[in-house]
C-alpha positions as MATLAB code, in Angstrom:
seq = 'XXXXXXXXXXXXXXXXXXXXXXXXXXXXXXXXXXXXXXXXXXXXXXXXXXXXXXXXXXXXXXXXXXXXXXXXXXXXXXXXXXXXXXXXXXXXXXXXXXXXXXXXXXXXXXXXXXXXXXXXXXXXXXXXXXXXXXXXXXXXXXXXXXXXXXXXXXXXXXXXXXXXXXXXXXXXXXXXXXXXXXXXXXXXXXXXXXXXXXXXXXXXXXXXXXXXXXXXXXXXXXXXXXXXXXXXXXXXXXXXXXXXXXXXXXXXXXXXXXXXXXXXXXXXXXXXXXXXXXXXXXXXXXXXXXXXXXXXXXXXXXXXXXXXXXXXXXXXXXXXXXXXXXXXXXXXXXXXXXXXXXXXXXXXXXXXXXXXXXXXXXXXXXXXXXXXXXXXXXXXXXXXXXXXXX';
ca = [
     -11.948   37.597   11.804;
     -10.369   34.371    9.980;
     -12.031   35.666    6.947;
     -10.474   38.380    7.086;
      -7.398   37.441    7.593;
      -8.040   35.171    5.191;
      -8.761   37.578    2.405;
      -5.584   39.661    3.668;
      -3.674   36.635    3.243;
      -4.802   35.605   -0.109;
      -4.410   39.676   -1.150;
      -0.771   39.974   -0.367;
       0.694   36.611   -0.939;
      -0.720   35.667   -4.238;
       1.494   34.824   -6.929;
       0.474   35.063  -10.951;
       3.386   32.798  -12.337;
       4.072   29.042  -10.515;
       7.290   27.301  -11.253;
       8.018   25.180   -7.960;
       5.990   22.444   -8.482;
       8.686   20.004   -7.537;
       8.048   21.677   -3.779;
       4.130   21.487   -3.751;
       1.410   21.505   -6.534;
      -1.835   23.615   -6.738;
      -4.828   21.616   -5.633;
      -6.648   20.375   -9.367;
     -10.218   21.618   -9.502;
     -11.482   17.909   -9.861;
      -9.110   17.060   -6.825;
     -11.090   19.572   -4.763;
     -14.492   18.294   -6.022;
     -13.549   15.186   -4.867;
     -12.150   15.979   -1.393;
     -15.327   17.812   -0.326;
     -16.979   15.649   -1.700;
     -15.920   12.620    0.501;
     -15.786   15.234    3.608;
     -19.011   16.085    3.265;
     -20.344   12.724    2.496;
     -17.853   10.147    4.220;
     -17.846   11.373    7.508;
     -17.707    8.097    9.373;
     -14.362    7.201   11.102;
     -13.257    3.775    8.552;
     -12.912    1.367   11.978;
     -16.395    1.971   13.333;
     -19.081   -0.756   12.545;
     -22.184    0.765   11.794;
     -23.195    2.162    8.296;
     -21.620    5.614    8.162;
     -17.879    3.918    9.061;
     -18.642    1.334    6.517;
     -19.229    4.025    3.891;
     -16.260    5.248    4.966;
     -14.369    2.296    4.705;
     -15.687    1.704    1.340;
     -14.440    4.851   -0.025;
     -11.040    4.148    1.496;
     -10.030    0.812    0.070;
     -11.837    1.936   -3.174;
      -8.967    4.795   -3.506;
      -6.257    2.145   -2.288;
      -7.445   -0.247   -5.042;
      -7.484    2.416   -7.861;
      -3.719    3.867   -6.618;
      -2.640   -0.115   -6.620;
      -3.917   -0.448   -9.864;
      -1.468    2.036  -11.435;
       1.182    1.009   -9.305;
      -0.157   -3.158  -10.753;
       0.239   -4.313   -7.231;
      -1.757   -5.419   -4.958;
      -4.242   -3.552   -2.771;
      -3.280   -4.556    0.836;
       0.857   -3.490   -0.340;
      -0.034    0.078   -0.026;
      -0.257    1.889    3.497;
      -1.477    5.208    3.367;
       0.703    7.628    5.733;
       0.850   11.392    5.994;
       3.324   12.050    3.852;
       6.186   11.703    2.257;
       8.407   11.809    4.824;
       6.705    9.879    6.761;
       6.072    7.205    4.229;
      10.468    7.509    3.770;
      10.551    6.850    7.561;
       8.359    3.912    7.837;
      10.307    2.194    4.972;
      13.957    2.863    6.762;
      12.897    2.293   10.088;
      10.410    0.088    9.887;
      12.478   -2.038    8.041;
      15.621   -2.155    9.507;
      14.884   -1.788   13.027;
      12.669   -5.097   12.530;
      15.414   -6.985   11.355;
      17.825   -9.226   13.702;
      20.731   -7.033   14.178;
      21.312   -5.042   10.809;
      24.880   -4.131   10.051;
      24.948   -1.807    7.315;
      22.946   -0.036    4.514;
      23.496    1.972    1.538;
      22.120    4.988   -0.110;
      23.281    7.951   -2.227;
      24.538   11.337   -1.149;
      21.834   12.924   -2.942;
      18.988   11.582   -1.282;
      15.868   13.887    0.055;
      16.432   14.899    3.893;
      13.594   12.423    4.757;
      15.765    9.690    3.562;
      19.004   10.665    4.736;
      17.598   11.753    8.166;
      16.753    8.251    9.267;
      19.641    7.171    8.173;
      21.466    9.195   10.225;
      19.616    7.908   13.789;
      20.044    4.581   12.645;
      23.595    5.404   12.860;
      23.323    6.191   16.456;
      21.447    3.197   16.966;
      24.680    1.013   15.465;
      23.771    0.372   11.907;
      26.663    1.467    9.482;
      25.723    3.833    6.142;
      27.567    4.466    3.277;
      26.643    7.413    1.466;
      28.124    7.149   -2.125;
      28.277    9.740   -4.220;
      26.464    8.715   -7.876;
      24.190    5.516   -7.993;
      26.800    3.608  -10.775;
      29.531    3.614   -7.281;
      26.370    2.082   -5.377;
      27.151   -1.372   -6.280;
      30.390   -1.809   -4.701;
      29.145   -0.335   -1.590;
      26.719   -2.822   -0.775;
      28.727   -5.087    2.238;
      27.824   -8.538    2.589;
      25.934   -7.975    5.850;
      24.070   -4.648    4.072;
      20.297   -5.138    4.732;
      18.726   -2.276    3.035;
      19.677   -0.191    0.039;
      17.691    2.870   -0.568;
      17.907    4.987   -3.833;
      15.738    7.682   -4.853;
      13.661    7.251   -8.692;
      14.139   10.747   -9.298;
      16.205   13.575   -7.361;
      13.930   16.178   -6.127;
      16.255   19.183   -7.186;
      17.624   18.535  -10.457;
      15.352   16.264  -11.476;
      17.980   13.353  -12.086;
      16.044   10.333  -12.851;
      18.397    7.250  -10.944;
      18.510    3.397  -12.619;
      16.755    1.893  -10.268;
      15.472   -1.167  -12.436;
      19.247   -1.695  -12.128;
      20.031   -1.543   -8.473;
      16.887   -3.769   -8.010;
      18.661   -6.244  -10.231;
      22.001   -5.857   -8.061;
      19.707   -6.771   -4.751;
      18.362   -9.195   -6.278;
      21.331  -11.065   -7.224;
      22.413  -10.635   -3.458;
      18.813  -12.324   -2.356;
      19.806  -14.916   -4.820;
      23.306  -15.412   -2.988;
      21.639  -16.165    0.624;
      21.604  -12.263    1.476;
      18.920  -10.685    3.502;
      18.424   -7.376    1.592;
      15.671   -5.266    0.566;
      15.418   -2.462   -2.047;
      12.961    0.805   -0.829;
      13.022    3.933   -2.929;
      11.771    7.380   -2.630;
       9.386    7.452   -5.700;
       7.957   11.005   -4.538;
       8.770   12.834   -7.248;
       8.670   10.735   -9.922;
       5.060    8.668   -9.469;
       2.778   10.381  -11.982;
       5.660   12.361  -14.251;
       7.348    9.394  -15.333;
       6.713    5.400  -15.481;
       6.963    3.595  -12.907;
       7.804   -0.507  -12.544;
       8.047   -1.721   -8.853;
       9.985   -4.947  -10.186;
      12.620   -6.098   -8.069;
      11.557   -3.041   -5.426;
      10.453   -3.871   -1.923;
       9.458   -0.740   -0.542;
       8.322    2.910   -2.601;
       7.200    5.959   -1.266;
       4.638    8.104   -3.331;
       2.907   11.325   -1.945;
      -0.223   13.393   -3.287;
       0.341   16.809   -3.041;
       3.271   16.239   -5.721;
       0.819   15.688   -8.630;
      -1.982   18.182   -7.587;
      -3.533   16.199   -4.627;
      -3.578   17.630   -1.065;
      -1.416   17.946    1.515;
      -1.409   15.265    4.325;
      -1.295   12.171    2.355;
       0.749    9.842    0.818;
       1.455    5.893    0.855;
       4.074    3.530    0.844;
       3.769    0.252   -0.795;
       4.852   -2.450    0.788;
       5.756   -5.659   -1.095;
       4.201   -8.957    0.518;
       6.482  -10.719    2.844;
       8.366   -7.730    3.740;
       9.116   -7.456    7.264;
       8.300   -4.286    7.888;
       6.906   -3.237   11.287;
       5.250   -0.239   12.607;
       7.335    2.982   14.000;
       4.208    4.684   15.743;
       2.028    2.289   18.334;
      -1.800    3.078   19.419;
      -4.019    1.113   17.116;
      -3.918   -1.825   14.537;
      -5.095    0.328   11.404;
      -3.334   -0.186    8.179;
      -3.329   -3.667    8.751;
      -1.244   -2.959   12.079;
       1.492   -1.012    9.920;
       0.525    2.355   10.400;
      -1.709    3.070   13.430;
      -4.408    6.538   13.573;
      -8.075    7.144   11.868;
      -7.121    7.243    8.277;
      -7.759   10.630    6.699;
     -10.531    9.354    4.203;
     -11.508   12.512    2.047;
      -7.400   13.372    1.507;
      -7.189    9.208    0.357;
     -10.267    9.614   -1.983;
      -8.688   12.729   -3.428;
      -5.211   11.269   -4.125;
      -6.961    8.291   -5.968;
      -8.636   11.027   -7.996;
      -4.991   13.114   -8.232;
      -3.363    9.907   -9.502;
      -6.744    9.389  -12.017;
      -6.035   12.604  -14.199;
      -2.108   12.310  -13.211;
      -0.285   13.196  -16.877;
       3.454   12.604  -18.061;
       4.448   16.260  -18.033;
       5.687   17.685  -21.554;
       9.783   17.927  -22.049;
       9.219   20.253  -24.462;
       8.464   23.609  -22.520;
      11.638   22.919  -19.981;
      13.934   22.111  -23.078;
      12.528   25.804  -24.859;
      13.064   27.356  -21.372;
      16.658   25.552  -21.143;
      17.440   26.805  -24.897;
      15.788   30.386  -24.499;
      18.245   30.961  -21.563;
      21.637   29.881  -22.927;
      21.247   31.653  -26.243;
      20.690   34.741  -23.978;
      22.923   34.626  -21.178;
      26.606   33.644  -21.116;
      28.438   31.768  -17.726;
      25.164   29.707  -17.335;
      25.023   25.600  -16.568;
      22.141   23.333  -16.713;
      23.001   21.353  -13.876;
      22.641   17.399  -14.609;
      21.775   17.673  -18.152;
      24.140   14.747  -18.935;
      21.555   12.326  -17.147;
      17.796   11.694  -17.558;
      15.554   13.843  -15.925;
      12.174   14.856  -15.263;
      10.620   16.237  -17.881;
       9.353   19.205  -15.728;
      12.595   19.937  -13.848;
      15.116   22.470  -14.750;
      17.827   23.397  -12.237;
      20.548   25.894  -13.266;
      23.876   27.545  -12.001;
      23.856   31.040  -13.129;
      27.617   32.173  -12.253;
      28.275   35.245  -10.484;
      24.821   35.459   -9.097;
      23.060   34.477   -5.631;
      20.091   32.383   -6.130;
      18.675   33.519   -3.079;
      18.771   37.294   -4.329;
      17.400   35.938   -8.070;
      14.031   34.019   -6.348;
      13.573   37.566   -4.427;
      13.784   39.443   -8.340;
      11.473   36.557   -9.868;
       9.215   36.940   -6.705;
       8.781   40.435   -7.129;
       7.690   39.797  -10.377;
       5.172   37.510   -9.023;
       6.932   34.608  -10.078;
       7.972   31.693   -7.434;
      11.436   29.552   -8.436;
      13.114   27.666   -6.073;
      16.777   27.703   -4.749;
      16.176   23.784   -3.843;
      14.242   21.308   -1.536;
      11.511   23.107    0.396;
      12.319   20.663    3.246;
      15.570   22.646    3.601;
      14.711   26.528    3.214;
      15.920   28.729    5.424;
      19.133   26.820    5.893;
      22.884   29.167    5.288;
      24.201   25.761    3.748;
      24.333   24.984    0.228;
      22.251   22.256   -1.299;
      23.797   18.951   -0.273;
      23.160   17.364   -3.717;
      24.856   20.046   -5.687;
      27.805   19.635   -3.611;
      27.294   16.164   -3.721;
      27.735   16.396   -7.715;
      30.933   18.345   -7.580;
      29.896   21.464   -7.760;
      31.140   24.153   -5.571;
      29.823   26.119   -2.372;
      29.765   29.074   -4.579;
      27.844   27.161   -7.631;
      25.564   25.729   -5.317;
      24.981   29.031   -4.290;
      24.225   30.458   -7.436;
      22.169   27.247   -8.464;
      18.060   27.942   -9.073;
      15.343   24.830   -9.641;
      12.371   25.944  -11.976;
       9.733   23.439  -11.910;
       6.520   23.658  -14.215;
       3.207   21.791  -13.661;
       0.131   20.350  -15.685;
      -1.175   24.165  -16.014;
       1.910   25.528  -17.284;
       2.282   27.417  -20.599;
       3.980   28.277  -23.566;
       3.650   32.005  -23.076;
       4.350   31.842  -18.906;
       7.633   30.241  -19.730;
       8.815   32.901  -22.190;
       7.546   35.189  -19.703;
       9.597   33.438  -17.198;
      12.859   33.308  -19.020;
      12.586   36.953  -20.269;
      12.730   37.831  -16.734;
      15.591   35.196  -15.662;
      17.468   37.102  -18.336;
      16.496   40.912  -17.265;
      17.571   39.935  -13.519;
      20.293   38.061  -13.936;
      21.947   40.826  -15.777;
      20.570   43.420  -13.728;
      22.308   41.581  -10.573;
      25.417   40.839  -12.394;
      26.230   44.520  -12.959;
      25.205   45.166   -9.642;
      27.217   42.834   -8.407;
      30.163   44.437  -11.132;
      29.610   47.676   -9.671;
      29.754   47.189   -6.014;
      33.191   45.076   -6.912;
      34.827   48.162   -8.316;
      33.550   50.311   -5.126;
      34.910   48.407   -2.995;
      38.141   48.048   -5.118;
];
């Protein structure tokens, strides 16, 4: 029966063309040697003291050491967690709610729901946020009693790539000054596109399944003498920072992800880019005035909804995204596109096309030919249902 199902699943829901890697990334072949691998061959549970949890253990801190290694930190600063969000969690909460009394903390209004969502109950709990609106207004925001500033490295929907070597030098001045204040940011989507220098930054969230690992795993690293303190209570694992078995195969597989992990080419999103506006007129690359990933693309395409342009690319077998996966399914607009200035209506009409490791020349012409072939086929329809009803 799950076979079946299986096969059904696999028959009606496959898709040819993959632009959405910013949501989720297919699982690399070597990435799913590896996993089995370790499954089959790892079995032990890492805390137990006979041979097949030492194995176990083993393979564990042998995938911390190698993701340390690119991070050049230190093995025991990085906790594996479950994801993403998670690893975002532990780094606000853990932080802030181990602190005497924190007054106040800062972070942008562009920030991944993981981020902002903490944020938000910390509020409840009597810790002041300001939200600002662009990370060069950050500065000024920081209060003298603010103990945590969090900024994202890269913005998960447009790709925006934030100065965080320069915030980190704007905490550290404060430490400098007799301030308690620590600097975490949400590294998710940038670890393994673009470089990454933990100087001057206390806390940084990474997560596998962003750079063709698996689902389920991520880590934060935590710089020494950070007092950060578990959120989740029931055993000492993660040297007492993050208690449950740790999921070994996923870990070994995200040390292998972060192995073959390649800076992504600029070239095929700035053909796509250039492709589209030669084509098609009332179109906007939104945040093209400010670095970005070299894999991201996000663009306002006026006078059409995004939602009903994904359903035209999907039945093309093509999946785009209107935004953070995190947030699908919600009537509002994207938060960060409002956040940048851009209207309910432009945020409406807004699409993010993401493109991976196994992306190509020819799927991206592919792709744009059939941005430009729906776009104008909704536009008229849109055109001619406007006169109907006029």
């Amino acid at each position: 029966m799950a076979g079946n199902l299986l096969s059904e699943i696999l028959f009606i829901g496959i898709i040819l063309l993959y632009f959405d890697h910013n949501s989720t990334t297919p699982l690399a072949p070597e990435v799913a040697d590896a996993f089995a691998t370790a499954a089959r061959d790892f079995y032990g549970n890492p805390s137990s003291t006979h041979r097949a949890g030492q194995l176990a253990r083993q393979a564990l801190e042998q995938s911390r050491r190698t993701i340390a290694e690119t991070l050049h930190v230190s093995p025991a600063e990085i906790v594996f967690t479950s994801g993403g969000t998670e690893s975002n969690n532990l780094a606000i909460l853990g932080l802030l709610r181990n602190l005497p009394k924190p007054a106040h903390a800062a972070t942008l209004a562009i920030e991944h729901p993981s981020v902002l969502g903490p944020f938000r109950q910390l509020e409840t709990e009597g810790v002041a946020v300001t939200y600002v609106k662009n990370a060069e207004s950050l500065a000024g925001a920081i209060r003298d009693d603010c103990a945590l500033v969090s900024v994202m490295h890269a913005n998960n929907e447009t790709g925006s790539i934030q100065p965080v070597a320069d915030i980190a030098r704007v905490v550290a001045a404060r430490r400098a000054a007799g301030q308690t204040i620590y600097f975490h940011s949400d590294g998710v989507q940038a670890f393994g596109k673009i470089p990454v220098d933990l100087a001057g930054i206390d806390l940084y969230s990474i997560s596998a399944h962003k750079i063709f690992g698996p689902k389920g795993i991520a880590a934060l690293f935590v710089r020494k003498n950070t007092p950060l303190q578990r959120i989740q209570f029931g055993g000492r694992h993660e040297r007492e920072r993050r208690p449950g078995t740790e999921n070994v195969p996923a870990a070994v597989a995200f040390a292998r992800a972060v192995e073959l992990a390649t800076t992504p080419s600029v070239s095929l999103r700035d053909e796509f880019e250039s492709n589209l506006l030669s084509r098609l007129p009332d179109i906007h690359i939104n945040a093209s005035q400010q670095p970005r990933l070299p894999n991201t693309s996000n663009i306002l395409f006026r006078g059409v909804s995004a939602e009903a342009l994904v359903i035209a690319l999907d039945m093309r077998q093509m999946a785009v995204s209107t935004g953070a996966a995190c947030s699908s399914g919600s009537l509002e607009p994207s938060h960060v596109l409002l956040a940048m200035g851009l209207s309910r209506d432009e945020a409406r009409s807004s699409i993010r096309f993401s493109f991976g490791r196994y992306s190509t020349a020819a799927e991206i012409s592919a792709l744009a030919d059939a941005v430009v072939e729906s776009v104008n086929k909704l536009r008229l329809r849109s055109s001619q249902e406007a006169r109907l009803a006029g």
